[in-house]
N, CA, C and O of each residue as an XYZ file, in Angstrom:
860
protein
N     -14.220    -21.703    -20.639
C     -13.014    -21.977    -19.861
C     -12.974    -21.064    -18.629
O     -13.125    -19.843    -18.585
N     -12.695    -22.090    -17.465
C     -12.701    -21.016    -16.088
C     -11.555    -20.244    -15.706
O     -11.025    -20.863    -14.783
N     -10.998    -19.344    -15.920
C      -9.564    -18.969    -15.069
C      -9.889    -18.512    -13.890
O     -10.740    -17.747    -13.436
N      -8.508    -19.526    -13.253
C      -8.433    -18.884    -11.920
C      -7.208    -18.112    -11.150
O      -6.126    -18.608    -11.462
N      -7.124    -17.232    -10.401
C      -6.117    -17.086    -10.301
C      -5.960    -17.175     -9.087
O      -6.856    -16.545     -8.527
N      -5.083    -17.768     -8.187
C      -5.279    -18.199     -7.302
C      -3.783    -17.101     -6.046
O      -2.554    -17.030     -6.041
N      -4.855    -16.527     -5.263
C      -4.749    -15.329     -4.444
C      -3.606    -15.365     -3.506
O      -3.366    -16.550     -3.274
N      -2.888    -14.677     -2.938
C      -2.490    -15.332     -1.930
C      -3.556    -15.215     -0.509
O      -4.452    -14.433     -0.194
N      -3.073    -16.159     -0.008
C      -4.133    -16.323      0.885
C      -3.391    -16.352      2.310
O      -3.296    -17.380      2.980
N      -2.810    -14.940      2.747
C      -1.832    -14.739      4.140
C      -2.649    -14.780      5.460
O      -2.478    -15.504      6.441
N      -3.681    -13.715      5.210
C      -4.586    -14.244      6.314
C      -5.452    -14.967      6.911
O      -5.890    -15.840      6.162
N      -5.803    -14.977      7.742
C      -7.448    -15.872      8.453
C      -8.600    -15.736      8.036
O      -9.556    -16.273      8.597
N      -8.730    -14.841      6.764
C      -9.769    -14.246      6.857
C     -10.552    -15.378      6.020
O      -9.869    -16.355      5.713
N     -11.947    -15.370      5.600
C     -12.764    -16.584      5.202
C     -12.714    -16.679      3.797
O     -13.204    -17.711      3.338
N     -11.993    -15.423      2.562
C     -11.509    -16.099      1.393
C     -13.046    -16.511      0.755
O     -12.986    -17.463     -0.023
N     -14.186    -16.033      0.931
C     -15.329    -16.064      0.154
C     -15.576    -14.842     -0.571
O     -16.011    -13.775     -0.135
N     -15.153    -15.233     -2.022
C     -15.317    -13.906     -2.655
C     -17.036    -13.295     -2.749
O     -17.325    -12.194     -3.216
N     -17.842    -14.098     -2.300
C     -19.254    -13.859     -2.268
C     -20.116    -13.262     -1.166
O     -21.300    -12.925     -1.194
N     -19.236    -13.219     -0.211
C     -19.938    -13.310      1.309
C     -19.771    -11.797      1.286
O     -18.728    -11.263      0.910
N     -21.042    -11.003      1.782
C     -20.969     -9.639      2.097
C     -20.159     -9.165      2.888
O     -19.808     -9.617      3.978
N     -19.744     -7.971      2.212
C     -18.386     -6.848      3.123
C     -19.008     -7.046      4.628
O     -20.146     -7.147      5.086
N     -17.496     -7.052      5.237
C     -17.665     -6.885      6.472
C     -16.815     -5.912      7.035
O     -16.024     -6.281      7.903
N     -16.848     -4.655      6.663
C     -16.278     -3.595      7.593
C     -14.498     -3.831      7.275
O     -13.769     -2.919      7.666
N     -13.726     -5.252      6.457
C     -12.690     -5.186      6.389
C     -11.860     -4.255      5.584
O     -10.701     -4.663      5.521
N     -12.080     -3.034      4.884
C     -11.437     -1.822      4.256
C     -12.238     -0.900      5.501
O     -13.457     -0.842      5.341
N     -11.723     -0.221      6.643
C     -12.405      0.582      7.504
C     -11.938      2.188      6.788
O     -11.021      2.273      5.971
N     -12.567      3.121      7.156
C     -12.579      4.254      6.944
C     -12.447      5.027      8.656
O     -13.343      5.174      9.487
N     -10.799      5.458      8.748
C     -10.824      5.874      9.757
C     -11.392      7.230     10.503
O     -12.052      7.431     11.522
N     -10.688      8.223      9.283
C     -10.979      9.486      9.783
C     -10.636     10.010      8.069
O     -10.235      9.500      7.023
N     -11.265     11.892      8.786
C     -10.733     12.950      7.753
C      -9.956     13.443      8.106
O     -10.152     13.516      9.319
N      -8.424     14.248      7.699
C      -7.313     14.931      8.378
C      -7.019     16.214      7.560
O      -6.739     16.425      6.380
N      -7.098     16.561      8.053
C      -6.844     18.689      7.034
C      -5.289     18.550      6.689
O      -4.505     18.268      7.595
N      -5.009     18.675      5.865
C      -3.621     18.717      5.248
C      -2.778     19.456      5.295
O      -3.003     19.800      4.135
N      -1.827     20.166      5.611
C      -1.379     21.288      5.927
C      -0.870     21.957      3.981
O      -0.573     21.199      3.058
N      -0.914     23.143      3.916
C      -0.869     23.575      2.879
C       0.976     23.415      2.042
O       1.304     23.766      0.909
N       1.685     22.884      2.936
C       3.520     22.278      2.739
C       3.258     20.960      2.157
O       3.760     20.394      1.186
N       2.559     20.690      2.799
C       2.301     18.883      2.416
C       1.568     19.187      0.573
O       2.173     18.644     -0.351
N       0.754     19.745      0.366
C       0.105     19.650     -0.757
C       1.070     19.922     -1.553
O       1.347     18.988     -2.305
N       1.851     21.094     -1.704
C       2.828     21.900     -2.432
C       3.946     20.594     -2.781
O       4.348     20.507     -3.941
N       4.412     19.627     -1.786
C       4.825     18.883     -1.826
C       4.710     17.418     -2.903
O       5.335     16.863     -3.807
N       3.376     17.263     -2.039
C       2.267     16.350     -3.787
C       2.238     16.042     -4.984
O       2.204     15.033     -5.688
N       2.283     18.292     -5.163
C       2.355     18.421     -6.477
C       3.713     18.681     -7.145
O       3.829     18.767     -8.367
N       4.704     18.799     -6.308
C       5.981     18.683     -7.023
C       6.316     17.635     -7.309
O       7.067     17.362     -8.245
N       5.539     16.460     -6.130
C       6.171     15.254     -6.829
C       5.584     14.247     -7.785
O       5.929     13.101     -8.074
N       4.672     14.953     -8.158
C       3.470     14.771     -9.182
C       4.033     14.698    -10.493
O       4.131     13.903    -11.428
N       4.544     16.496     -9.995
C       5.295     16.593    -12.144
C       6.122     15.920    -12.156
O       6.226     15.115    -13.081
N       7.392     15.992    -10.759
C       8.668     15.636    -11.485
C       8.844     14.204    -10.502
O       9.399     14.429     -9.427
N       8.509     13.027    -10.705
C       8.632     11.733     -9.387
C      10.265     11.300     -9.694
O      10.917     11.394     -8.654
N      10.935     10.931    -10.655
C      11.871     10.545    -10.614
C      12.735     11.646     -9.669
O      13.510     11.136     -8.859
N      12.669     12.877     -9.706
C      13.687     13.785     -9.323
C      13.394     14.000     -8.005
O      14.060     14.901     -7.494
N      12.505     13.385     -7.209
C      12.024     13.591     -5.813
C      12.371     12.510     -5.173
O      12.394     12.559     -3.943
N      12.746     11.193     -5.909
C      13.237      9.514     -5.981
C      12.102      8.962     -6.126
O      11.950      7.970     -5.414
N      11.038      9.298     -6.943
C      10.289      7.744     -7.108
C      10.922      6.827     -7.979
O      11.730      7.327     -8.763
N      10.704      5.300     -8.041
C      11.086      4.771     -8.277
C      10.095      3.450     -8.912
O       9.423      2.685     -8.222
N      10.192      3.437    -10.061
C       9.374      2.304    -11.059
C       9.221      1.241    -10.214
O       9.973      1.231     -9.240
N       8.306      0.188    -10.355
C       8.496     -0.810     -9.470
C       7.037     -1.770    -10.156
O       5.824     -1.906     -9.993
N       8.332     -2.329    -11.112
C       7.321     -3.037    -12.290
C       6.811     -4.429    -11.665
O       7.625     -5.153    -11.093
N       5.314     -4.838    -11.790
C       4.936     -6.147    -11.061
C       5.269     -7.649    -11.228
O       4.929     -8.621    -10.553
N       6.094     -7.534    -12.414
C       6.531     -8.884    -12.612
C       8.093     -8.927    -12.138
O       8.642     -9.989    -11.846
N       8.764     -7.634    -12.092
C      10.103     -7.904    -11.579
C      11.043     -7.763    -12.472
O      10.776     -7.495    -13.644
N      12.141     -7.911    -12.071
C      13.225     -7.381    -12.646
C      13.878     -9.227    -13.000
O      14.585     -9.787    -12.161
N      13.567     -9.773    -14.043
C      13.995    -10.885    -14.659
C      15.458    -11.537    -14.552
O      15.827    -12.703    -14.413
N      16.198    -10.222    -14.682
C      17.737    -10.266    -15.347
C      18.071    -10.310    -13.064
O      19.183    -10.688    -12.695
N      17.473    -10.081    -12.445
C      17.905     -9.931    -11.295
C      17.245    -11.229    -10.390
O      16.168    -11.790    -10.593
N      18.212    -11.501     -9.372
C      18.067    -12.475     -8.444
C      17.381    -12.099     -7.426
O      18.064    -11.393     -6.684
N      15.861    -12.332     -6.901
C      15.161    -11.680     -5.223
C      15.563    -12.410     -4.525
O      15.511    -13.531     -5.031
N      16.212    -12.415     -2.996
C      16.578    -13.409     -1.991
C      15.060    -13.060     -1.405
O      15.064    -12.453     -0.335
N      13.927    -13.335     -1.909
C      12.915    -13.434     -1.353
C      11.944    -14.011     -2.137
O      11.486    -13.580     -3.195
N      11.518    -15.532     -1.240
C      10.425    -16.495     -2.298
C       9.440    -15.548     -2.105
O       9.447    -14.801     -3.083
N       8.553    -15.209     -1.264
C       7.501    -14.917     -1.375
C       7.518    -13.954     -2.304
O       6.741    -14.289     -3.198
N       8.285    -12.378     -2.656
C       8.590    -11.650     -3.812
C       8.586    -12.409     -5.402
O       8.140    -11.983     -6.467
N       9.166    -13.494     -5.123
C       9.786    -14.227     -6.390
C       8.350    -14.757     -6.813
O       7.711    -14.385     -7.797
N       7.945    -15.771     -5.799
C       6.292    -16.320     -6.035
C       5.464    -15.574     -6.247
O       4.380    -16.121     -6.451
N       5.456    -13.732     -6.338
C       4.477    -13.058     -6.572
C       4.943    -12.681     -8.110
O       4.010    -12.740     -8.911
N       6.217    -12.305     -8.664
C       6.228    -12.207     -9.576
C       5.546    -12.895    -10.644
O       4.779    -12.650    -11.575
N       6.489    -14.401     -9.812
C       5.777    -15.306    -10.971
C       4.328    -15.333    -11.637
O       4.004    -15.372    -12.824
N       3.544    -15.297    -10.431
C       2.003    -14.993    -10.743
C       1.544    -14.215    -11.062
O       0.325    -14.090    -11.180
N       2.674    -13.147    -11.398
C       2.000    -11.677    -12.122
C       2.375    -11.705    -13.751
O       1.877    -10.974    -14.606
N       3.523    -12.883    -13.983
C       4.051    -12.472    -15.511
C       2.646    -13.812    -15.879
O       2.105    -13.736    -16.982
N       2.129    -15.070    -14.769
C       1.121    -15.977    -15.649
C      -0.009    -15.686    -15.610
O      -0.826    -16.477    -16.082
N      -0.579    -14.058    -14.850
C      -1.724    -13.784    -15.188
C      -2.163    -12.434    -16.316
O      -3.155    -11.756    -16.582
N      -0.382    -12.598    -16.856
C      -0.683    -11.644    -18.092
C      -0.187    -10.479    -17.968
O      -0.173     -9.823    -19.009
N       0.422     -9.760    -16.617
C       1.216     -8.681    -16.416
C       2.567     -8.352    -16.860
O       3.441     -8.884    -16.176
N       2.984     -7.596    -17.850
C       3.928     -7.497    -18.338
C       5.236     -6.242    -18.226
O       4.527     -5.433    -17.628
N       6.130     -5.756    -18.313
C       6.993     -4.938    -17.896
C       6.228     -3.587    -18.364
O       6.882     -2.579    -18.095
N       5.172     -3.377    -18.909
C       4.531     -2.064    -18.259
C       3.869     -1.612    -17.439
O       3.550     -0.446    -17.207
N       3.537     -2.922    -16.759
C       2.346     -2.512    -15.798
C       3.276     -1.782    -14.393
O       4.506     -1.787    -14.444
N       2.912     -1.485    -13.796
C       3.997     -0.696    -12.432
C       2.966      0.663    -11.405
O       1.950      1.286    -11.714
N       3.738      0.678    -10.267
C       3.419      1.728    -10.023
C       4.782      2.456     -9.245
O       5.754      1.757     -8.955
N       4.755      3.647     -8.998
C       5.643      4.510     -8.227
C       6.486      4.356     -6.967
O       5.790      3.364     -6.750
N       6.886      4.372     -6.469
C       7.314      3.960     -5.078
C       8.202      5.069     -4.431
O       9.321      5.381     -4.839
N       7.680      5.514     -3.575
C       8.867      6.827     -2.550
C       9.248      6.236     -1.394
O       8.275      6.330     -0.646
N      10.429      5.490     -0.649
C      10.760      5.349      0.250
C      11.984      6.442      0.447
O      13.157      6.206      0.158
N      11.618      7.352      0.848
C      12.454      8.659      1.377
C      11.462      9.627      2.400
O      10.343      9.479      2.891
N      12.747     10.942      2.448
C      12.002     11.840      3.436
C      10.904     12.674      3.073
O      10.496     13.460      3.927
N      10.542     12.650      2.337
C       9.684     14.012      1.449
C       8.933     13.885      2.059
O       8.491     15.003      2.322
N       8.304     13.018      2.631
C       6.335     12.929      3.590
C       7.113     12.991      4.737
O       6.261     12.661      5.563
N       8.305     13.212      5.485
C       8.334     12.706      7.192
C       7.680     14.041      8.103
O       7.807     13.987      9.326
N       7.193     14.873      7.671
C       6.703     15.699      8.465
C       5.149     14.742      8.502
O       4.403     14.654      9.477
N       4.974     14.170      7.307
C       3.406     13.988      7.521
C       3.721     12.258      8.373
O       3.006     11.542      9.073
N       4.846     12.160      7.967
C       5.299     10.324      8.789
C       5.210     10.952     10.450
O       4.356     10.421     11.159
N       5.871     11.805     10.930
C       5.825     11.809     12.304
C       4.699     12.418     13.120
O       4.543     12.143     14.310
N       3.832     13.348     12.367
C       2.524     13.300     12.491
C       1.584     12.582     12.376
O       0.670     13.087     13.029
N       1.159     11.367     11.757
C       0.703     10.637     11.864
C       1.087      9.308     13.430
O       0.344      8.697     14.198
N       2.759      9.393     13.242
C       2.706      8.450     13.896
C       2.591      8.694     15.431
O       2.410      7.831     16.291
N       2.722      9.948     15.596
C       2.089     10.191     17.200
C       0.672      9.993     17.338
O       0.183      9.334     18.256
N      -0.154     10.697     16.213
C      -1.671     10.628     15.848
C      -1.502      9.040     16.564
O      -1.590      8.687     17.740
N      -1.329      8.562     15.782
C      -1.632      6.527     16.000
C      -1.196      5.710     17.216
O      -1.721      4.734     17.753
N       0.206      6.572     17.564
C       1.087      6.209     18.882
C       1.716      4.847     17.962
O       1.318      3.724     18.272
N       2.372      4.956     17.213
C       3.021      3.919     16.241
C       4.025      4.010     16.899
O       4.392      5.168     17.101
N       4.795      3.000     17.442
C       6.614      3.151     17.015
C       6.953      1.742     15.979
O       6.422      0.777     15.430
N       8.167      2.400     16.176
C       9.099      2.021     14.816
C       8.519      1.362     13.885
O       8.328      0.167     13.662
N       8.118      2.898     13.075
C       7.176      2.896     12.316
C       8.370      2.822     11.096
O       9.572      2.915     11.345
N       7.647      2.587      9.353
C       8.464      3.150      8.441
C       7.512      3.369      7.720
O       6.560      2.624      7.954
N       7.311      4.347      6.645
C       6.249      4.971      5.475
C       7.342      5.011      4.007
O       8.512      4.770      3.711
N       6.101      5.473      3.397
C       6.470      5.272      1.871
C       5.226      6.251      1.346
O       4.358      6.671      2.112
N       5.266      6.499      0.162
C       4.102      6.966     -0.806
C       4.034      6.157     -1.960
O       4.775      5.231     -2.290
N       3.334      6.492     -2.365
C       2.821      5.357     -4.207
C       2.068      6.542     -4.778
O       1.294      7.293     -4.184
N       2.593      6.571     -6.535
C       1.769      7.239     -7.205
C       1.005      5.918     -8.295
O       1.781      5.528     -9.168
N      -0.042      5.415     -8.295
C      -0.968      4.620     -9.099
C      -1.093      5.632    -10.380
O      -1.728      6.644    -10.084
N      -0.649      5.595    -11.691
C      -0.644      6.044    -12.916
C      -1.848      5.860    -13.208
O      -2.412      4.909    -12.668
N      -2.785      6.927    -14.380
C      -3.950      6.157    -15.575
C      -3.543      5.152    -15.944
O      -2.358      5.125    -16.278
N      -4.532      3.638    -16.058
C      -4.404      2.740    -16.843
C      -3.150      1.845    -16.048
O      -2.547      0.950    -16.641
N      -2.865      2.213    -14.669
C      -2.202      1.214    -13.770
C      -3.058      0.451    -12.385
O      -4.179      0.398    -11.879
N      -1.785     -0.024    -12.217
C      -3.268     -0.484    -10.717
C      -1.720     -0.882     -9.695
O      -0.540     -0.654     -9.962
N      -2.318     -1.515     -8.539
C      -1.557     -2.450     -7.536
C      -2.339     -3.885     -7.542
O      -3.565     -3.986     -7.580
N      -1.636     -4.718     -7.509
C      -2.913     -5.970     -8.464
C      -3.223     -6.360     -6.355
O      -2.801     -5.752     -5.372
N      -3.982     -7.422     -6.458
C      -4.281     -7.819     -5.250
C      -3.098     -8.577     -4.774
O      -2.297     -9.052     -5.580
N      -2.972     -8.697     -3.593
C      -2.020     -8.818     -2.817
C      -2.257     -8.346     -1.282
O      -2.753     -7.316     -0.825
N      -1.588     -9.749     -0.533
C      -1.643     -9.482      1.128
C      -0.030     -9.141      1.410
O       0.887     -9.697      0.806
N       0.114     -8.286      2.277
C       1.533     -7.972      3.060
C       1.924     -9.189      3.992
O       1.168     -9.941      4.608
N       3.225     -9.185      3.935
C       3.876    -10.196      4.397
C       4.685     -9.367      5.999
O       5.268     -9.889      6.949
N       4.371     -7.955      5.698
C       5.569     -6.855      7.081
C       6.861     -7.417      7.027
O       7.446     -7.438      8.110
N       7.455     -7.875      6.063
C       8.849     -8.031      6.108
C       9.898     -7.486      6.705
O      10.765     -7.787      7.526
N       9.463     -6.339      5.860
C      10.355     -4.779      6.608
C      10.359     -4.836      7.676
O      11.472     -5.078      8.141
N       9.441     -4.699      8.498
C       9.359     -4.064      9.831
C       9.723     -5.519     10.696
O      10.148     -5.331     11.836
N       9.624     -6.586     10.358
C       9.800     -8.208     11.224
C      11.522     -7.905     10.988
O      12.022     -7.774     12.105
N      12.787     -7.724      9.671
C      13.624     -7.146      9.620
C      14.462     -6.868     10.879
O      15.265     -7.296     11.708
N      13.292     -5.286     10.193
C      14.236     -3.720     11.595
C      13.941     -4.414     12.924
O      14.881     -4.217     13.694
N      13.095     -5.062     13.400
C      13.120     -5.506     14.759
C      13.799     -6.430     14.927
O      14.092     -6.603     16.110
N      14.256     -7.234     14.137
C      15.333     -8.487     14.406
C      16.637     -7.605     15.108
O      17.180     -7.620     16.213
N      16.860     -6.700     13.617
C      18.437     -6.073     13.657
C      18.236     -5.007     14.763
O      18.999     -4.969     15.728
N      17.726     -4.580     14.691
C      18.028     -3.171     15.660
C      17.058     -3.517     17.031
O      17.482     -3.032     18.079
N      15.953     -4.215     17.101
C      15.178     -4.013     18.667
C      14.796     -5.534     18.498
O      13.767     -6.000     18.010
N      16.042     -6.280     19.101
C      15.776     -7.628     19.470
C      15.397     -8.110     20.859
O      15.317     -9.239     21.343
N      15.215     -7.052     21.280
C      14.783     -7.152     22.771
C      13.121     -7.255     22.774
O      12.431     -7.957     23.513
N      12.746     -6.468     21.868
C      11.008     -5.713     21.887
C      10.166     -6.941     21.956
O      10.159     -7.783     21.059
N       9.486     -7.017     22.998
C       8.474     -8.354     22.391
C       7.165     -7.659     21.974
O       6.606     -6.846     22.711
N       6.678     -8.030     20.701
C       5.838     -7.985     20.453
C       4.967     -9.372     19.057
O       5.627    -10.250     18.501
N       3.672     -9.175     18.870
C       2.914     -9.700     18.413
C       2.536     -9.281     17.090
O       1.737     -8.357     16.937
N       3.269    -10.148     15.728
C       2.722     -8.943     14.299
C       1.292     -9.030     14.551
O       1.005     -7.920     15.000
N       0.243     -9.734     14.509
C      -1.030     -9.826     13.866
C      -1.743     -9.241     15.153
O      -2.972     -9.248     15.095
N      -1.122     -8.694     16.398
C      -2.115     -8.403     17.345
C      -1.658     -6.619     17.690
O      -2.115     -5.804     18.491
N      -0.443     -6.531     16.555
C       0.347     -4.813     17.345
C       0.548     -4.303     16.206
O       0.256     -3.111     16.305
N       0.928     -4.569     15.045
C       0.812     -4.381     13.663
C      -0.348     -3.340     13.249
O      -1.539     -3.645     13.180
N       0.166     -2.112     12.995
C      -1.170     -1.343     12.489
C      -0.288     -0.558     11.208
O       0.862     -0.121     11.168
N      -1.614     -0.610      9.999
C      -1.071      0.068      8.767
C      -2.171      0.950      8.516
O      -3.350      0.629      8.664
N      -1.633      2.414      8.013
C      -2.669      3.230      7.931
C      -2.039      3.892      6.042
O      -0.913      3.985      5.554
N      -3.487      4.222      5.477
C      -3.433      4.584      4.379
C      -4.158      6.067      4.037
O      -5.382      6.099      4.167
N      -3.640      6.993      3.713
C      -3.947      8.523      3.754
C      -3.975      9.378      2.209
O      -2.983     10.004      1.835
N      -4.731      9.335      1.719
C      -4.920      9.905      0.572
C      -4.562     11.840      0.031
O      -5.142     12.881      0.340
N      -3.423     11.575     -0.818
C      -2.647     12.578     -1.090
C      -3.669     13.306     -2.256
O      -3.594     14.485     -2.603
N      -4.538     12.403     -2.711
C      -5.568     12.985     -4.042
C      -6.611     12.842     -4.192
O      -6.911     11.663     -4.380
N      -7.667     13.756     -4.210
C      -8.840     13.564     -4.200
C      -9.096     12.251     -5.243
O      -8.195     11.824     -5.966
N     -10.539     11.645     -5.208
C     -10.957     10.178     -5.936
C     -11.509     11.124     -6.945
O     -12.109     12.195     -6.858
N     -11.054     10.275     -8.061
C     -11.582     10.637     -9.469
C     -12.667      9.455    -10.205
O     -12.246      8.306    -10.073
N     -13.944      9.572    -10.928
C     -13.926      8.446    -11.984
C     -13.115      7.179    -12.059
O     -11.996      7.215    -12.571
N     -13.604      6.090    -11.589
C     -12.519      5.165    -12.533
C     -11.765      4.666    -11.322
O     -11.426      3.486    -11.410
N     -11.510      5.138    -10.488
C     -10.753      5.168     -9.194
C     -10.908      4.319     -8.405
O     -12.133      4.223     -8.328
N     -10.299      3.328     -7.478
C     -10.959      2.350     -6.520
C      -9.641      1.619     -5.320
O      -8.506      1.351     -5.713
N     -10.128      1.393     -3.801
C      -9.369      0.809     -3.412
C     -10.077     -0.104     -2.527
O     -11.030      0.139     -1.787
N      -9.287     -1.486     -2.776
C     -10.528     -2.254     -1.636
C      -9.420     -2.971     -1.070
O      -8.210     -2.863     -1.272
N     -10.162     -3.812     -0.230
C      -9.503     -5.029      0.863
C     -10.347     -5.646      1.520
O     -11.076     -5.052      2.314
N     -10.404     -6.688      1.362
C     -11.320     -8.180      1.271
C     -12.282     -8.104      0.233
O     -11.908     -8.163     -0.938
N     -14.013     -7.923      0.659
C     -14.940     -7.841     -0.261
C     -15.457     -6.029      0.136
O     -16.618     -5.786      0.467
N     -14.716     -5.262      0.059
C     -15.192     -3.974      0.179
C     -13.973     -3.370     -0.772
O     -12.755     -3.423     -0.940
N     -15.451     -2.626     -1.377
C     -14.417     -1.340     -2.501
C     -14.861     -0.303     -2.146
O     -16.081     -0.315     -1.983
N     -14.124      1.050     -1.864
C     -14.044      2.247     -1.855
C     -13.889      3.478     -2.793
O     -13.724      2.920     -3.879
N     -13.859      4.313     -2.941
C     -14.444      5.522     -3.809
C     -14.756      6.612     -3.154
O     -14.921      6.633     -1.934
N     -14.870      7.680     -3.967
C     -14.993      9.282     -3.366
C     -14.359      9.789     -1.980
O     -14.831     10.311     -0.970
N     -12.798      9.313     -2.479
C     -12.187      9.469     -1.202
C     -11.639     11.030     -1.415
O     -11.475     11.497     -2.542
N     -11.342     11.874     -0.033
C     -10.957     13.221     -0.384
C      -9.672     13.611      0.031
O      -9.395     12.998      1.062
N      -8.747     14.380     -0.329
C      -7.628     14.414     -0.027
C      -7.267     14.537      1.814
O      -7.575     15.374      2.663
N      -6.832     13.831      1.837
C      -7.041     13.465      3.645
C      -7.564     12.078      4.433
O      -7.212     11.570      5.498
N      -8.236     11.819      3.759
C      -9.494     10.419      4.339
C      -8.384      9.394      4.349
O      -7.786      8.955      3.367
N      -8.166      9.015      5.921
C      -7.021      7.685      5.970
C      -8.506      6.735      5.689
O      -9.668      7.040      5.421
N      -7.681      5.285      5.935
C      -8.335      3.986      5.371
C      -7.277      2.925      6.668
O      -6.379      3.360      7.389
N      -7.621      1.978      6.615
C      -7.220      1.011      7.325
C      -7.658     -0.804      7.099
O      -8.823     -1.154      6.909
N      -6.600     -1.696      7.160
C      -7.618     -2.701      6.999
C      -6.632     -4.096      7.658
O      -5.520     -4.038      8.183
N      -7.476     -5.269      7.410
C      -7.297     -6.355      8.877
C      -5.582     -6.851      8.112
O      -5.151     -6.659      6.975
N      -5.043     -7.433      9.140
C      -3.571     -8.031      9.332
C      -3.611     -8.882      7.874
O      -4.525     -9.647      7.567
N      -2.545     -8.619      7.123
C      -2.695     -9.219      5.737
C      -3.417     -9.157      4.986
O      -2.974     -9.177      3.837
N      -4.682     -9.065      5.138
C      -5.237     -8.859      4.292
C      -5.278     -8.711      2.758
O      -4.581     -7.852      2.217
N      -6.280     -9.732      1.863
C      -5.659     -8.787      0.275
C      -6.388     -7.922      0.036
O      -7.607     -7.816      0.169
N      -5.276     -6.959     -0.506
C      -6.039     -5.838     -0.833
C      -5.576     -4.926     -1.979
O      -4.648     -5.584     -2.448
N      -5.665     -3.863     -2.670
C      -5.852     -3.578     -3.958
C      -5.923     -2.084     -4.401
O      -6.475     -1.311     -3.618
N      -5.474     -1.643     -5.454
C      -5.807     -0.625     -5.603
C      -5.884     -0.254     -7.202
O      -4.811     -0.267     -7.806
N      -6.939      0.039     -7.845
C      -7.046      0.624     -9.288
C      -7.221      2.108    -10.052
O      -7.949      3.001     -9.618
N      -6.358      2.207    -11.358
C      -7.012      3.308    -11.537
C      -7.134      3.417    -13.350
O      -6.274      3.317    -14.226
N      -8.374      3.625    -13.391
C      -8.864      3.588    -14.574
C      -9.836      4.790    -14.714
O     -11.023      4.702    -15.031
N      -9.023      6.143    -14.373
C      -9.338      7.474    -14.464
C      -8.117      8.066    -15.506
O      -7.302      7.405    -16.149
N      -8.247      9.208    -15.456
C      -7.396     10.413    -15.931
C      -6.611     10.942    -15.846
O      -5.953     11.549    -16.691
N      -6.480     10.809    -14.582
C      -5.141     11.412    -13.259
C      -4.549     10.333    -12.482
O      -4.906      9.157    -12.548
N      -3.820     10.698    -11.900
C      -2.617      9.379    -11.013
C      -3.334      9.402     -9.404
O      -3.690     10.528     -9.056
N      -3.521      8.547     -8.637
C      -3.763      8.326     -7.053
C      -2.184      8.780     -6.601
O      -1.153      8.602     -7.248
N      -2.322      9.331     -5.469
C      -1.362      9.311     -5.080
C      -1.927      9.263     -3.098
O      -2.890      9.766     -2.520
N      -1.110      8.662     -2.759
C      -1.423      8.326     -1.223
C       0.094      8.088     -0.495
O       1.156      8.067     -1.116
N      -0.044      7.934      0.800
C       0.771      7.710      1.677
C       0.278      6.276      2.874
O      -0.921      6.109      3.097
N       1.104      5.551      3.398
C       1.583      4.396      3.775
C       2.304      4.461      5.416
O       3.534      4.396      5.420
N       1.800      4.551      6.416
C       3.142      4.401      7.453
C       1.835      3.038      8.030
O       0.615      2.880      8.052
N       3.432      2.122      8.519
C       3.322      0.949      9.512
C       4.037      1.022     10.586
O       5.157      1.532     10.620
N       3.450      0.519     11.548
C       4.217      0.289     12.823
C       3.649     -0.345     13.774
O       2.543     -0.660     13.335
N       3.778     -0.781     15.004
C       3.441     -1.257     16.381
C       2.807     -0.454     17.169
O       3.359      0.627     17.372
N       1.912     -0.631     17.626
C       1.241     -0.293     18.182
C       1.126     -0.978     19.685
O       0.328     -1.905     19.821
N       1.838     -0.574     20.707
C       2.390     -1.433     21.503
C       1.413     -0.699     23.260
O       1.628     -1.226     24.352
């Protein structure tokens, strides 16, 4: 019997799970960490609830209504490919990284940018999945309805690793997987893209997230 599970498929990209990597998970740079930022990491390592992380189970919250199909249509496909209310990962949308959010985003020349962190647990993952930039299509409606810009041509997302790669460890997007990443090593990859992250090590991933325009 074949299962399939059938991906979302947001971008242009050619959707051949066979066809050799093409550079779509890029490896941007290495960045020295400042020794506040680490201290930071690891506090929110031990204690995530008390720093605000926040559970963020892949099938969803059942008993609750999403005013969002595409959210709703991902659930769905996560409770029929067998994902159940343990699977999850972490979620920080607060200030705790904005020293490393506004450093980066000059680094990049981002505006109206927004970041987040994720802690990936042992024995969790982020299943595959392309971004939709909701958020940020949103904040530009409400607040900068003037701005013209282009998501798929100004749109830049950068990914920065809070933890060294362990065993077991992996992050890809399209047909490229990654490994032996070091605390620092951003990542980058094409407009929607699906992309992924596993961990079937010992210890938790923990990374950081800012998007924005690149105008």
């Amino acid at each position: 019997m074949k299962l399939n599970y059938d991906v979302e498929k947001l971008s242009d990209w050619h959707y051949d799970k066979f066809r050799r990597p093409n550079n779509e998970l890029k490896f941007i740079e290495h960045i020295g960490l400042p020794e506040n930022i680490l201290v930071i990491r690891d506090n929110v390592l031990k204690l995530p609830e008390k720093f605000g992380g926040i559970k963020r189970i892949h099938i969803g919250d059942t008993a609750l209504k999403v005013d969002n199909k595409d959210i709703n249509s991902r659930s769905e496909k996560m409770r029929h490919a067998g994902y159940t209310e343990n699977d999850y990962f972490i979620e920080f949308n607060n200030d705790i990284f904005d020293d490393l959010a506004e450093f980066l985003k000059t680094k990049y020349k981002l505006a109206y940018e927004h970041h987040c962190s994720i802690i990936v647990n042992p024995g969790q993952c982020m299943p595959a999945h392309g971004d939709t930039y909701s958020y940020l299509m949103k904040l530009m409606a409400k607040n900068y309805p003037d701005v013209k810009y282009d998501l798929k041509q100004h749109t830049r997302r950068y990914l920065i690793f809070l933890s060294e790669w362990e065993w077991g460890q992996s992050l890809g997007a399209g047909n490229v997987i990654k490994g032996q990443w070091q605390v620092g090593d951003v990542y980058s990859w094409q407009h929607k893209l699906l992309h992924w992250c596993s961990n079937a090590s010992f210890t938790p991933i923990i990374f950081f997230e800012i998007t924005g325009l690149e105008l």
